[in-house]
VOBA-1610 file (N, C-alpha, C; in pm, whole numbers, padded with zeros to 5 digits, always signed):
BEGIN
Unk-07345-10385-14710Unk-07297-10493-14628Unk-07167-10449-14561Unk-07150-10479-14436Unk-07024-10449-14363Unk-06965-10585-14281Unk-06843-10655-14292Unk-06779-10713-14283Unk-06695-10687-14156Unk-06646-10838-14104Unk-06520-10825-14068Unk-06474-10968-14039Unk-06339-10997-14038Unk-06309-11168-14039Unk-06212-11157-13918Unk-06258-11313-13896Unk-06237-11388-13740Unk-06160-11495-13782Unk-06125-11583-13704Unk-06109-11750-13714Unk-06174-11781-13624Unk-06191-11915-13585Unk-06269-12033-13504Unk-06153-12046-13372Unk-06178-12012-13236Unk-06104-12028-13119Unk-06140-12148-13060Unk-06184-12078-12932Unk-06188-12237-12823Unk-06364-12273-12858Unk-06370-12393-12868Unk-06534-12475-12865Unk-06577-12517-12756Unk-06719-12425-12711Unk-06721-12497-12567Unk-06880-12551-12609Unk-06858-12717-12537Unk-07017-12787-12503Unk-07076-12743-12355Unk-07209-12659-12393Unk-07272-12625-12270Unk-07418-12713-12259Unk-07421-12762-12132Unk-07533-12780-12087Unk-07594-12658-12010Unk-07744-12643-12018Unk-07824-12543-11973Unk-07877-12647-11881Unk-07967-12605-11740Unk-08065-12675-11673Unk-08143-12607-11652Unk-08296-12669-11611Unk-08389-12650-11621Unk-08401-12464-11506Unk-08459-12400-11561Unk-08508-12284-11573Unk-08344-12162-11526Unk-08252-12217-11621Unk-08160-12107-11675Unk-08225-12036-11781Unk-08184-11906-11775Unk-08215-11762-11843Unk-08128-11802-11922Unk-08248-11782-12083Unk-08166-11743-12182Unk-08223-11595-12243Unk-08107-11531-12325Unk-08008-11556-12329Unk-07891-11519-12212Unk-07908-11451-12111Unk-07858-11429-11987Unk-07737-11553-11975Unk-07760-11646-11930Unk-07670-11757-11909Unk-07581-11782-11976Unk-07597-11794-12114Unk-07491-11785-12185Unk-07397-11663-12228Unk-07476-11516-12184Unk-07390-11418-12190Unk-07297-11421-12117Unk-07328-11448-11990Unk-07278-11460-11856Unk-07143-11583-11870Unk-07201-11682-11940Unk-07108-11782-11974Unk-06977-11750-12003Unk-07007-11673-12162Unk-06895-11640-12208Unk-06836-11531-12160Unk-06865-11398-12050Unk-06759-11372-12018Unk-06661-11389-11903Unk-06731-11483-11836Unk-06633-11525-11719Unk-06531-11616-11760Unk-06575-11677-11940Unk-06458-11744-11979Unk-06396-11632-12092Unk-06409-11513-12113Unk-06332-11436-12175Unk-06337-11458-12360Unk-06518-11499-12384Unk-06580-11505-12470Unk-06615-11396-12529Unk-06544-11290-12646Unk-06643-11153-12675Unk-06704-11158-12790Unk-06696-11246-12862Unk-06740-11297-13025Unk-06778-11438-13049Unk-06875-11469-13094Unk-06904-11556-13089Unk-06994-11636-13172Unk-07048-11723-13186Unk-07185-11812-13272Unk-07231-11927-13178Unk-07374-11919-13155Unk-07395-11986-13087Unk-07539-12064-13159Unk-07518-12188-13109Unk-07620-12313-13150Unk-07683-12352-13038Unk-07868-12349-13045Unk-07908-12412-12890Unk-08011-12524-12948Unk-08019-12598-12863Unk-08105-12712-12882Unk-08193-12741-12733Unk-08314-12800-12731Unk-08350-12826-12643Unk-08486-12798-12589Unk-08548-12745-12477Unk-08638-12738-12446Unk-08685-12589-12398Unk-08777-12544-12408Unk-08824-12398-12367Unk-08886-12381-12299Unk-08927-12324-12138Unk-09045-12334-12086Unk-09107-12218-12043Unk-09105-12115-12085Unk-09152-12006-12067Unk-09098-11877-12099Unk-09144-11767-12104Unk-09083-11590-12194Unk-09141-11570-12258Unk-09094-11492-12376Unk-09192-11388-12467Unk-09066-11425-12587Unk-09111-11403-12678Unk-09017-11413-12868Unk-09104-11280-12891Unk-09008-11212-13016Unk-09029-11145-13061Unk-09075-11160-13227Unk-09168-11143-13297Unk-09181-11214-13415Unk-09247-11062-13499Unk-09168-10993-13482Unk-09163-10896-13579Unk-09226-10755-13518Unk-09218-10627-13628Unk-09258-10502-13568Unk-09384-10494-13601Unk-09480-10467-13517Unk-09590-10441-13558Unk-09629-10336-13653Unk-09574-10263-13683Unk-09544-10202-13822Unk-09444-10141-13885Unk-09393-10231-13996Unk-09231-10192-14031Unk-09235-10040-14099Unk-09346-09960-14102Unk-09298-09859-14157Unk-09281-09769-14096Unk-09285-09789-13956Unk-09256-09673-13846Unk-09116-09720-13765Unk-09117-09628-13744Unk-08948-09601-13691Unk-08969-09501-13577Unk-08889-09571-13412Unk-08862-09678-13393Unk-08969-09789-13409Unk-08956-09892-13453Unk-09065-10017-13418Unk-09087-10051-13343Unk-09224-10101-13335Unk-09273-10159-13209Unk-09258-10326-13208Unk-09223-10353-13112Unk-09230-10521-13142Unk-09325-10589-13098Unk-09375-10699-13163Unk-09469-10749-13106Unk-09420-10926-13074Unk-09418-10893-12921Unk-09414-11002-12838Unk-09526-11105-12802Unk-09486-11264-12861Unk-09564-11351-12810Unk-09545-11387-12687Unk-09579-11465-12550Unk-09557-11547-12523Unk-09543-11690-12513Unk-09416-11749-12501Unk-09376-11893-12474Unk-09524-11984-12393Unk-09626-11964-12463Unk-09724-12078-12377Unk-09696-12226-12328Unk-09619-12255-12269Unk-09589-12403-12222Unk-09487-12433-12277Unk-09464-12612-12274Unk-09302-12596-12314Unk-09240-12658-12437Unk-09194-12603-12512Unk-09146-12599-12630Unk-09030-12670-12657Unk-09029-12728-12811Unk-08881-12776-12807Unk-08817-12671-12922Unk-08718-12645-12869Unk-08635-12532-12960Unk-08510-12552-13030Unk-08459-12490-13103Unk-08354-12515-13205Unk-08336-12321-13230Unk-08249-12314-13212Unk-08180-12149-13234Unk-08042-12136-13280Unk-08016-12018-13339Unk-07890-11959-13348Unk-07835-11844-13310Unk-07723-11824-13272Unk-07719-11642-13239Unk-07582-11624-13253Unk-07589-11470-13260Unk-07420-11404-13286Unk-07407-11325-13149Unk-07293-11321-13090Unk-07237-11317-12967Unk-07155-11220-12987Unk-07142-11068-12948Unk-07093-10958-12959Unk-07048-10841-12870Unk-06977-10805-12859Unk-07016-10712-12695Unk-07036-10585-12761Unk-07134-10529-12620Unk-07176-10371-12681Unk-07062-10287-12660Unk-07102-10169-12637Unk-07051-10009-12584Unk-06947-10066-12489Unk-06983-10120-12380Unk-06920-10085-12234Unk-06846-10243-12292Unk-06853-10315-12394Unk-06719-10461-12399Unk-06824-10567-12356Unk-06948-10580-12253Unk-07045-10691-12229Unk-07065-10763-12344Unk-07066-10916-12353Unk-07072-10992-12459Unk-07268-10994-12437Unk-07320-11001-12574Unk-07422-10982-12586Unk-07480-11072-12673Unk-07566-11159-12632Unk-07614-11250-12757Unk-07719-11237-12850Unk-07718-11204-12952Unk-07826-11197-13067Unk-07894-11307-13109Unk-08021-11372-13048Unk-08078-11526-13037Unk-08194-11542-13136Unk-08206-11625-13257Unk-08342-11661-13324Unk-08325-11779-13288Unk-08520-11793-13288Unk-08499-12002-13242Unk-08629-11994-13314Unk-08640-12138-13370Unk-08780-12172-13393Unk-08861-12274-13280Unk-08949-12239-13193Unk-08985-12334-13166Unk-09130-12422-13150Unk-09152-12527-13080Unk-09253-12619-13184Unk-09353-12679-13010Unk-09464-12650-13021Unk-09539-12807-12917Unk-09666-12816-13010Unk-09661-12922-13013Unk-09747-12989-13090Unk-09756-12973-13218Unk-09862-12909-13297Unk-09879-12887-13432Unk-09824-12739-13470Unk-09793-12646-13378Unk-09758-12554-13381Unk-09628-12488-13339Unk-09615-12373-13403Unk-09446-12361-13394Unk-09460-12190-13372Unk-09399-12140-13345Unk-09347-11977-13292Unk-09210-11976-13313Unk-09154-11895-13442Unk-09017-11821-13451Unk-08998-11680-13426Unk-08900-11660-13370Unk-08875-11536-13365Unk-08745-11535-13273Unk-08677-11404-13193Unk-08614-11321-13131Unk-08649-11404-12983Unk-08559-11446-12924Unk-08543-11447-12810Unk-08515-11346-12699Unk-08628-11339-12624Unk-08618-11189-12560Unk-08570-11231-12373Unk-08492-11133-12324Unk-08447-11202-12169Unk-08575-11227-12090Unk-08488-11351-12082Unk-08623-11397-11907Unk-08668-11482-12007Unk-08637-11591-12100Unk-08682-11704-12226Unk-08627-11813-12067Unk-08675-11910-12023Unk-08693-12022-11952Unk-08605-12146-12006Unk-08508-12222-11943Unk-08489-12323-12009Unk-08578-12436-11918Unk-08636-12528-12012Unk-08699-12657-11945Unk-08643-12795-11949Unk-08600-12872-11843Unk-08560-12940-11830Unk-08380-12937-11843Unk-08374-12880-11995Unk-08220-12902-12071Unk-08203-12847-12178Unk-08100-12758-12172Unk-08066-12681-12340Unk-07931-12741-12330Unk-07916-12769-12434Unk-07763-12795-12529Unk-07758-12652-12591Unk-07612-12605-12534Unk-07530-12486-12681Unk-07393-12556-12717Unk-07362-12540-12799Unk-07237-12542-12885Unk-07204-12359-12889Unk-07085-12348-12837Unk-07048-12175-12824Unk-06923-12175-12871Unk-06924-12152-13037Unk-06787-12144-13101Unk-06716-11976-13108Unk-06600-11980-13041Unk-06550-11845-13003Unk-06473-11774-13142Unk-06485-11659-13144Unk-06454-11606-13334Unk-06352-11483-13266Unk-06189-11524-13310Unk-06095-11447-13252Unk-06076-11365-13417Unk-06030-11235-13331Unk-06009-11161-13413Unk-06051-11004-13557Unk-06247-11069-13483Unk-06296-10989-13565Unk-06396-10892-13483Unk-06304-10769-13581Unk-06382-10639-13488Unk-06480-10602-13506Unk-06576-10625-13380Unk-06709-10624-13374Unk-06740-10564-13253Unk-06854-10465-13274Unk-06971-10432-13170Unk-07086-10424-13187Unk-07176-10436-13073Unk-07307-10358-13035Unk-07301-10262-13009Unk-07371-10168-13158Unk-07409-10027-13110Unk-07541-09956-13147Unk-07595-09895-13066Unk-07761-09851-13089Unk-07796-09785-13166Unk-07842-09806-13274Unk-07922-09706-13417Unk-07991-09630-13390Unk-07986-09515-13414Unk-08054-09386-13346Unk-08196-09409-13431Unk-08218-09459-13560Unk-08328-09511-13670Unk-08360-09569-13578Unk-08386-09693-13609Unk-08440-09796-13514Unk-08432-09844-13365Unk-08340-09745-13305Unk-08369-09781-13204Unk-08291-09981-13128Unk-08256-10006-13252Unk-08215-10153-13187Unk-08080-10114-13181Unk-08026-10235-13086Unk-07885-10273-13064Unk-07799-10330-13200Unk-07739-10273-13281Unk-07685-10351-13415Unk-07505-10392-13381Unk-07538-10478-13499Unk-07384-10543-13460Unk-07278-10454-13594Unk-07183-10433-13562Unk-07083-10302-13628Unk-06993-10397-13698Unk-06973-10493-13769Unk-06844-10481-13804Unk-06741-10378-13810Unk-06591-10384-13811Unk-06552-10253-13891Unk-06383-10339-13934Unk-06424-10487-13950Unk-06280-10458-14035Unk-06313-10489-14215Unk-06355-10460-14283Unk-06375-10524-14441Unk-06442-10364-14478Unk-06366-10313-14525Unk-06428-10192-14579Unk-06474-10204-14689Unk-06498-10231-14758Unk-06543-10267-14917Unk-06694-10283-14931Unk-06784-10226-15018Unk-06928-10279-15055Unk-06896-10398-15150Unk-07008-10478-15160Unk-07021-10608-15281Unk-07135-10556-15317Unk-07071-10501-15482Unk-07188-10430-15566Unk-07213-10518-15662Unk-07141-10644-15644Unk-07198-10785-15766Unk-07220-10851-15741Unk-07372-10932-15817Unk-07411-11051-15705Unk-07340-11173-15741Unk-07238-11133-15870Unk-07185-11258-15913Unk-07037-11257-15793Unk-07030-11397-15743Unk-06951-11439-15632Unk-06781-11466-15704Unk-06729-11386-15598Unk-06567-11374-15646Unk-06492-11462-15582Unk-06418-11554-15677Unk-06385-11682-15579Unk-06253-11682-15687Unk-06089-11706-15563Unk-05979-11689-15612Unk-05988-11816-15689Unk-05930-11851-15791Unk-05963-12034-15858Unk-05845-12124-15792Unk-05782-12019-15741Unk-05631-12076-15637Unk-05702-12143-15534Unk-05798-12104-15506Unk-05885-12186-15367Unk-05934-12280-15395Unk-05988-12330-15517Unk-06063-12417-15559Unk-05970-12557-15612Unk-05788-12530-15579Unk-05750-12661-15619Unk-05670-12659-15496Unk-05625-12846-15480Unk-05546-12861-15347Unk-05413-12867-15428Unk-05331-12857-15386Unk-05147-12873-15436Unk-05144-12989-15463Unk-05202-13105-15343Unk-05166-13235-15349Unk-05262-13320-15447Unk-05345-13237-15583Unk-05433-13299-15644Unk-05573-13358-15591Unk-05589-13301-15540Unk-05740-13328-15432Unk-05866-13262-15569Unk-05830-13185-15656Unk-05935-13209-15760Unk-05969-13311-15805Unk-05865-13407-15895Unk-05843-13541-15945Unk-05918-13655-15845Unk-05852-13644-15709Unk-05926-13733-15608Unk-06064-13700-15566Unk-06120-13560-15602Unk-06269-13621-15569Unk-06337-13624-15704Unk-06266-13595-15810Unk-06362-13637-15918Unk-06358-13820-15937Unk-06232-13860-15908Unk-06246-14003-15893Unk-06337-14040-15828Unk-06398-14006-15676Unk-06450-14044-15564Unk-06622-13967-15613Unk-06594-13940-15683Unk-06763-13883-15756Unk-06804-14004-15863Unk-06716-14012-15932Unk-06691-14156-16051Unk-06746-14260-15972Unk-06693-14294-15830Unk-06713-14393-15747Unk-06854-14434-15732Unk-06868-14294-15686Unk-07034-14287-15619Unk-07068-14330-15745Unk-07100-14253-15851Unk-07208-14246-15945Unk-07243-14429-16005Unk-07081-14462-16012Unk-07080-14629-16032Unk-07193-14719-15910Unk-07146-14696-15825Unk-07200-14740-15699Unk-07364-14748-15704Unk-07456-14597-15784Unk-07610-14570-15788Unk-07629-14651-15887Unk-07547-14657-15998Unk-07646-14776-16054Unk-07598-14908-16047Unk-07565-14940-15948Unk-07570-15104-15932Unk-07668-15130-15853
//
């Protein structure tokens, strides 16, 4: 595992309209606003492209992917990490699941994905953490580099300071009260 830590910057609400390029649009988004890191949330509608839903066989290297197409129009829900490659271009890394009718297609959002009608993103900006896109000579994909947390996690048991786990101002005490509360509250 390779690491690196950010904080939470500026929050921007985007509307998409009907047949904006994703993920294009929102790359484009964030760097004319000086976006290079990022997390992004989409909601909304899909109307055409190709997803990627895996290699057609993971034991070859490079993989081949095998692309569906977007048959008609979909309602979608995605996430992605927002990174810039080589040359500094912010680059978005997009999974969505999406759904018409009884059926659903997840995978990789590949360019030239259609928006229909209206996408909602939420594009929360992550200052501070050093990150790139850079190409795996293995696989062949674009990977994202951390490079500030040098350390492996060789235990799966989770290391948590116990200093974090209390407030100064007694905020343990107050939510075990406010748990007391609830629990009173279920059985009445």
């Amino acid at each position: 595992m390779k690491a690196a830590e950010g904080r939470i910057g500026r929050v921007f609400v985007i509307r998409l309209e009907d047949g904006d390029l994703v993920p294009e649009c929102i790359e484009r988004f964030a760097a004319e606003n000086g976006v290079s890191v990022g997390h992004a949330v989409l909601i909304g509608g899909i109307g055409g492209g190709q997803v990627v839903v895996g290699p057609r066989d993971s034991d070859e290297m490079p993989p081949e992917p095998m692309l569906l197409p977007v048959d008609g129009v979909h309602e979608v829900v995605g996430v992605g990490v927002l990174a810039p490659n080589e040359d500094g271009e912010p680059v978005l890394h997009i999974h969505a699941a999406l759904g018409r009718r009884r059926e659903s297609l997840t995978g990789c959002l590949r360019p030239g994905v259609t928006t229909w009608l209206v996408g909602e993103v939420i594009l929360y900006e992550i200052l501070g953490a050093d990150v790139t896109r850079s190409k795996d000579a293995a696989s062949g994909f674009v990977l994202l580099e951390p490079k500030g947390i040098a350390r492996r996690f060789l235990s799966s048991e989770p290391q948590v300071d116990a200093s974090l786990l209390q407030e100064p101002d007694g905020g343990v005490a107050e939510c075990e009260e406010q748990q007391k509360r609830c629990q009173d509250d279920q059985r009445r």
